[in-house]
C-alpha positions in Angstrom: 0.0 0.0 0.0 1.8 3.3 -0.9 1.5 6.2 1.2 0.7 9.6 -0.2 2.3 12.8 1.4 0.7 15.6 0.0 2.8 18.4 -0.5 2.6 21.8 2.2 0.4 24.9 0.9 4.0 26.7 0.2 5.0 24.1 -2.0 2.1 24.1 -4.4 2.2 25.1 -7.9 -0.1 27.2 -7.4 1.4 29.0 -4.8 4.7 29.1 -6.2 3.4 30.5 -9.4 1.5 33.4 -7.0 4.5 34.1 -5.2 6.3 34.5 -8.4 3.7 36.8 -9.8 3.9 38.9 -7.0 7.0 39.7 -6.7 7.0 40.5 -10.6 4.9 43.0 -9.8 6.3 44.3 -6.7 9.7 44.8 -8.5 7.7 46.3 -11.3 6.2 48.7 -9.2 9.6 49.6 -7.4 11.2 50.2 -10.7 8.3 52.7 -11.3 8.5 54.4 -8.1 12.1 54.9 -8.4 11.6 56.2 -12.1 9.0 58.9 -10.7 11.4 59.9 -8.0 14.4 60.9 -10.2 11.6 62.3 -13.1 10.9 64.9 -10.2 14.4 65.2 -9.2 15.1 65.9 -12.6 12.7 68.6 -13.0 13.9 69.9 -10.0 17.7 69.8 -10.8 16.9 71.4 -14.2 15.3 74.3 -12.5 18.0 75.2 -11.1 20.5 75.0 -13.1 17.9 77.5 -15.4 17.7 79.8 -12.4 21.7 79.8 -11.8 22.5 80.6 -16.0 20.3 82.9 -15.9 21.8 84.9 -12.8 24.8 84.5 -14.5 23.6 85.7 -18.0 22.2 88.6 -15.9 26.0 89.0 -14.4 27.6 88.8 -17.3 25.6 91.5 -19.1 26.2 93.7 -15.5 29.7 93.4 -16.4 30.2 94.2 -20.0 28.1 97.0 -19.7 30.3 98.2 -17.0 33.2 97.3 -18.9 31.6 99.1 -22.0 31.1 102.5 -19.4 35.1 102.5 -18.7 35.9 102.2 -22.3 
């Protein structure tokens, strides 16, 4: 008479095929995260670099008008 061990709940394919599901779509949701976090700090970095070229644009044209004025 043979004995029949079923397998644990963990050890399902069913389970095993969840599991892996899930964790596709918790690394997919990570990646996303992560990709909206450097989108804004992009945005953010841009802006300033826009705010210092333009101080020194503004600067630049303080000095060669004063340059011009001693000329």
């Amino acid at each position: 008479m043979p004995i029949l061990v079923e397998s644990a709940w963990y050890q399902t394919f069913g389970f095993r095929t969840a599991a892996v599901i899930f964790g596709l779509l918790l690394i997919s949701l990570l990646v996303q995260a992560r990709t909206v976090y450097l989108r804004q700090r992009q945005r953010e970095l841009q802006a300033l670099v826009n705010e210092r070229t333009a101080e020194l644009e503004k600067r630049s044209n303080e000095l060669r008008k004063a340059s011009a004025s001693w000329s």
